[in-house]
Structure formats: C-alpha cells, structure tokens
C-alpha atoms as an extended CHARMM CRD file, in Angstrom:
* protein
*
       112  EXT
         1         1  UNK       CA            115.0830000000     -118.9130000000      -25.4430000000  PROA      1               0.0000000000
         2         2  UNK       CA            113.6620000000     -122.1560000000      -23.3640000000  PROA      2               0.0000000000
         3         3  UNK       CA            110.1000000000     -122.6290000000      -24.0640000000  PROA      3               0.0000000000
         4         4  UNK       CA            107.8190000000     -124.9660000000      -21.6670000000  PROA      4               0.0000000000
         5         5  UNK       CA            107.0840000000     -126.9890000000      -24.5360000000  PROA      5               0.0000000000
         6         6  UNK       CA            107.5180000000     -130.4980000000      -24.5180000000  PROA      6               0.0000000000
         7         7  UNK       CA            109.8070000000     -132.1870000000      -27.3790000000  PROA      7               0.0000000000
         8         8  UNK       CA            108.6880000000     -136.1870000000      -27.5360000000  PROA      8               0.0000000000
         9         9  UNK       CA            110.4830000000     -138.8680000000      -28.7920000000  PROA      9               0.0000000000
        10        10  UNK       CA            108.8940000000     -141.8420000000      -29.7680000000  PROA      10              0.0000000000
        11        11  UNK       CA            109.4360000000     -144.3840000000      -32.5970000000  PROA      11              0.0000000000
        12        12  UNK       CA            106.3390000000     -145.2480000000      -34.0630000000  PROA      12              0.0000000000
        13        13  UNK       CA            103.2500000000     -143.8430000000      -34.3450000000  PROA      13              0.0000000000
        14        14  UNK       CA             99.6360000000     -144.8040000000      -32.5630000000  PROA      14              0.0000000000
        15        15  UNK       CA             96.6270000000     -142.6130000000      -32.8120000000  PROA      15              0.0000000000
        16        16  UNK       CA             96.0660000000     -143.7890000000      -29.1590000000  PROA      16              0.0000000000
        17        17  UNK       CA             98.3380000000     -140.9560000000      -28.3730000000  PROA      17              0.0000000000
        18        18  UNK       CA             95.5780000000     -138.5610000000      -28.9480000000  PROA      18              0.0000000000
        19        19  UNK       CA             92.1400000000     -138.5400000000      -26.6840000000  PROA      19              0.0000000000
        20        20  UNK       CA             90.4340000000     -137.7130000000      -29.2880000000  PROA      20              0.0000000000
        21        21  UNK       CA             91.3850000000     -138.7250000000      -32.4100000000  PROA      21              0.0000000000
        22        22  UNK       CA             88.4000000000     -138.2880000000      -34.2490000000  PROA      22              0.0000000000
        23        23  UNK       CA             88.6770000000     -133.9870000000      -34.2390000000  PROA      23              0.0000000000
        24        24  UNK       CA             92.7770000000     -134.5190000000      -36.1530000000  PROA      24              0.0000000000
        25        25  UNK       CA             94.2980000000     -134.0540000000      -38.8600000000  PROA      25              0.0000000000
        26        26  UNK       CA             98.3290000000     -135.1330000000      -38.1880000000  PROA      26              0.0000000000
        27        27  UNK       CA            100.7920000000     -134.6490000000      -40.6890000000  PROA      27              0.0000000000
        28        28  UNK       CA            104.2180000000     -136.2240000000      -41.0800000000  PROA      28              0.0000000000
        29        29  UNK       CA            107.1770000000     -133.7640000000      -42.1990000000  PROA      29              0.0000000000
        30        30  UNK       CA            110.5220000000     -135.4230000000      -42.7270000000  PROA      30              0.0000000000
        31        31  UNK       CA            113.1480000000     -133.5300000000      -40.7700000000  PROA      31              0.0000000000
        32        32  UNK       CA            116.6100000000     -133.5240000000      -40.7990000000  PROA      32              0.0000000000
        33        33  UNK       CA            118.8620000000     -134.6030000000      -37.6710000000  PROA      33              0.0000000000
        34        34  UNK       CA            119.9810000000     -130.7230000000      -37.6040000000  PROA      34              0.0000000000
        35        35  UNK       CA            116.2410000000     -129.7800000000      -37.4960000000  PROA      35              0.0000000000
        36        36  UNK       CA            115.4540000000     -132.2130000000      -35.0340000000  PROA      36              0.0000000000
        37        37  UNK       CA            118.3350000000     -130.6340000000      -32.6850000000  PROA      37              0.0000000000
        38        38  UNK       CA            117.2670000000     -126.9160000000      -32.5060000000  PROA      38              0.0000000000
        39        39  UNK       CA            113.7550000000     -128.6500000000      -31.8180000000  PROA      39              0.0000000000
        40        40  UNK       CA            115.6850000000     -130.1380000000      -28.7630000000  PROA      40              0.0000000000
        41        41  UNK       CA            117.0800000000     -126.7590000000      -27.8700000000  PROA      41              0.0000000000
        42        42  UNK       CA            113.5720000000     -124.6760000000      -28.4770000000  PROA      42              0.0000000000
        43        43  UNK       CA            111.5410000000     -127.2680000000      -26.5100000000  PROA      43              0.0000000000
        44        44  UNK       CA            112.1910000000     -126.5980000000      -22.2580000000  PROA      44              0.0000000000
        45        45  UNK       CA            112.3580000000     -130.9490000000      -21.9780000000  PROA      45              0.0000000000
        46        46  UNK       CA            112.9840000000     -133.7190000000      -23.9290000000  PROA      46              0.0000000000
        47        47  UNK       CA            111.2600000000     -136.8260000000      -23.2440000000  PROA      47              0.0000000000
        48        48  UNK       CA            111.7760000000     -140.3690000000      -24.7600000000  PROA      48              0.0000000000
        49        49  UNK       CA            109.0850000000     -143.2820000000      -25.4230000000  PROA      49              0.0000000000
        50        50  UNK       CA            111.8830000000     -145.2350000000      -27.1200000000  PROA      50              0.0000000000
        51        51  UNK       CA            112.1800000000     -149.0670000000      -25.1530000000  PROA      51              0.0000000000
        52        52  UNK       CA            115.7230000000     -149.9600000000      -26.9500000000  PROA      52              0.0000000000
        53        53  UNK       CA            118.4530000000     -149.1820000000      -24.9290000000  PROA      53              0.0000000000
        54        54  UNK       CA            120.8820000000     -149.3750000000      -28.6640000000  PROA      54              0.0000000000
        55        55  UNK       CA            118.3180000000     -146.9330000000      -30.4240000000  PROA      55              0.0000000000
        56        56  UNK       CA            118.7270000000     -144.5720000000      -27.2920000000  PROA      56              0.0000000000
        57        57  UNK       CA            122.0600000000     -144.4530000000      -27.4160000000  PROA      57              0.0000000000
        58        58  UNK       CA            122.1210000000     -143.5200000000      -30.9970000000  PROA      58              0.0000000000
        59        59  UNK       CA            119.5880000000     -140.6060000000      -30.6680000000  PROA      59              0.0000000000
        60        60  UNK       CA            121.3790000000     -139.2690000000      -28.0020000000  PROA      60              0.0000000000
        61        61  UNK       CA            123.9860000000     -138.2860000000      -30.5780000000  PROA      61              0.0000000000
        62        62  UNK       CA            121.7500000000     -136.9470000000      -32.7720000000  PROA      62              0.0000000000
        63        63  UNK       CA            119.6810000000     -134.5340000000      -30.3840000000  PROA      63              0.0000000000
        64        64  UNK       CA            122.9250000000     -134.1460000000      -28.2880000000  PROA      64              0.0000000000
        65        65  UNK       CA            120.5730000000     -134.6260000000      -24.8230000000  PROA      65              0.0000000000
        66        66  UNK       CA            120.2350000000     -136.5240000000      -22.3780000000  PROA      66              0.0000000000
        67        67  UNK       CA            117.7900000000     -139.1640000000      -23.2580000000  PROA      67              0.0000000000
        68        68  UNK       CA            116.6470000000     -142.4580000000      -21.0540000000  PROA      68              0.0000000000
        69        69  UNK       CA            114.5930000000     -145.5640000000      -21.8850000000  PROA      69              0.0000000000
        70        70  UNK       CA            111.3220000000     -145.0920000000      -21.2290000000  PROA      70              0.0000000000
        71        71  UNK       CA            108.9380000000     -148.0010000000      -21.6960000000  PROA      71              0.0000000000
        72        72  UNK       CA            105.4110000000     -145.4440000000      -20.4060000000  PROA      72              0.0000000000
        73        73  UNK       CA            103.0730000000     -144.6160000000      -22.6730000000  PROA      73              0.0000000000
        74        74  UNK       CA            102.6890000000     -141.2350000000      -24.1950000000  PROA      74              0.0000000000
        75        75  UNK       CA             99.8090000000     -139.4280000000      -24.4090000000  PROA      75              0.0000000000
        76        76  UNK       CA             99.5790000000     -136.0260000000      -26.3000000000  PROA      76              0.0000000000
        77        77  UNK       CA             99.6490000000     -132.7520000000      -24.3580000000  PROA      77              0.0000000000
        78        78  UNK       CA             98.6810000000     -129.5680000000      -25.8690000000  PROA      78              0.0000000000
        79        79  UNK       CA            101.7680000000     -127.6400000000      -27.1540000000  PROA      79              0.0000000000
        80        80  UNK       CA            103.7190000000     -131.0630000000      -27.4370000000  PROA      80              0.0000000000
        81        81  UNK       CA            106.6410000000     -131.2480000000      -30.4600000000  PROA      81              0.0000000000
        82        82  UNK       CA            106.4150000000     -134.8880000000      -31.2160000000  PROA      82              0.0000000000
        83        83  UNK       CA            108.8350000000     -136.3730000000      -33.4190000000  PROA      83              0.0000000000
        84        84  UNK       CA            109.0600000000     -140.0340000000      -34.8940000000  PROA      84              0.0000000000
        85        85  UNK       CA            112.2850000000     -141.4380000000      -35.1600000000  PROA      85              0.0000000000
        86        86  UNK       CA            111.8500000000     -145.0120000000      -37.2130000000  PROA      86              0.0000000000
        87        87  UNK       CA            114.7780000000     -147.2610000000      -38.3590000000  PROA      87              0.0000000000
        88        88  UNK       CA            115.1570000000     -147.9390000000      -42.2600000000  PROA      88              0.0000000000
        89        89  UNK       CA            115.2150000000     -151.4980000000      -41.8720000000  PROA      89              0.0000000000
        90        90  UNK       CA            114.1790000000     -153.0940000000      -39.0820000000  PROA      90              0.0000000000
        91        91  UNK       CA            115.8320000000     -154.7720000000      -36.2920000000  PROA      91              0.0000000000
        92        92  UNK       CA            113.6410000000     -156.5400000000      -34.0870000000  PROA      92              0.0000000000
        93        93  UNK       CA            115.9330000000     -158.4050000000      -31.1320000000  PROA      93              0.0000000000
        94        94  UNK       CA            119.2470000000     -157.4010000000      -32.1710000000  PROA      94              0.0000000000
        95        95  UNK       CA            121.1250000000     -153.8800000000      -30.8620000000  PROA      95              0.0000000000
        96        96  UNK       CA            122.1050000000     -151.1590000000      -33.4250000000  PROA      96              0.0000000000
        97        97  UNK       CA            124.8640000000     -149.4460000000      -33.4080000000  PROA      97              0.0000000000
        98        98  UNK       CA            124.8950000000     -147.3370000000      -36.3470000000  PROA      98              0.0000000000
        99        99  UNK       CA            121.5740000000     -147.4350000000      -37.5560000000  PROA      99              0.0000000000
       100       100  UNK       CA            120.1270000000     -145.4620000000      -40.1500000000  PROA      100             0.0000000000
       101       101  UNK       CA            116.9500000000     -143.4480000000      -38.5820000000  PROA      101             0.0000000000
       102       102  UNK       CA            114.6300000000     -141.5580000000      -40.5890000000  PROA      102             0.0000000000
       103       103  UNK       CA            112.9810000000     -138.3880000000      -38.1590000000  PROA      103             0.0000000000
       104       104  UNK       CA            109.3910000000     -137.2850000000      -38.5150000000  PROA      104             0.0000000000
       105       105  UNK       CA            107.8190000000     -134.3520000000      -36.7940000000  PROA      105             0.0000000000
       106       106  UNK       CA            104.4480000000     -135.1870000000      -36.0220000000  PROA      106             0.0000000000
       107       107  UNK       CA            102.2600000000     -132.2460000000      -36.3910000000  PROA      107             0.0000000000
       108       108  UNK       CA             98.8270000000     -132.5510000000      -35.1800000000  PROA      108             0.0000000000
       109       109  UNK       CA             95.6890000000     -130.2170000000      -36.1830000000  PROA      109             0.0000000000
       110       110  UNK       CA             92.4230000000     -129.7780000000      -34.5260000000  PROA      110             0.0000000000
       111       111  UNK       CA             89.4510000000     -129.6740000000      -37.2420000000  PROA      111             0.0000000000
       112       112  UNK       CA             87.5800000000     -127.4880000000      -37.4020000000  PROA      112             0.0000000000
C-alpha cells in the first residue's frame, strides 16, 4: 500500500532543514540499500536534494526510482522519511561511477 508520505533524499545533513530545531531530537540509523528500497515503495513520492548528476545516477539503482537532480532546498514536512545517503570517501569535482554510499534514515523526534 502507497502512503502520502514523502521519502527524501539528500546527502548531507543541516539542521536548517527543520523550523525549529531547538524542540528535536534526530537520530541516525544506518540502513541497508534493501531497507532503503521498501522505504521507496512505502513512501507515495520520492524526492531528491542530491546536486551530482554521477551520485544520481548511482542511487537510482539502488532505490530502483526515478530520481532527478535537484539543487532546492529541503525543508522538513511532517510525516517526511528522510534518508542520508553520504559517499565513503569523498569526491569533490570528479563523477562517480561506482561509489561506495553509506544510507542513513534520519529520524526526527519532537521533545517533549
């Protein structure tokens, strides 16, 4: 079943996602590419705040969507799935074709 829940893409992290950040908690869960897939397939769109056209390419194989370059900024909905996918080395300026990523749901908390 298709939720309307947003599943976000993005590969770093900035606290000026959030309004406001000072009522969080976020935790970062390592998840495997599988995981990260029936994410994809709960969530009812996938949206991508990845810039590099090489690092798009390769995350389209691992969530299996559709996914464009998006240079906007992201700002945290309600309900949102956000997961960070980071390289394990970096590679500033050049493209990647096999990269190794490492994928981290994003899980924020309101306190309480």
């Amino acid at each position: 079943m298709v939720s309307n829940q947003r599943l976000v893409i993005t590969n770093a992290f900035s606290i000026s996602m959030f309004k406001f950040p000072n009522s969080l908690t976020v935790t970062f869960r390592r998840i495997t590419p599988e995981e990260a897939r029936q994410l994809a397939t709960q969530a009812g769109e996938v949206i991508s705040y990845v810039r590099h056209q090489s690092t798009t390419e390769v995350l389209k194989r691992i969530f299996q969507v559709n996914i464009n370059v998006n240079a906007g900024v992201y700002e945290y909905a309600e309900g949102d799935i956000i997961i960070m996918a980071t390289l394990t080395s970096p590679a500033r300026g050049m493209e990647v074709e096999n990269p190794d990523i490492i994928l981290y749901q994003i899980i924020p908390q309101h306190l309480e």
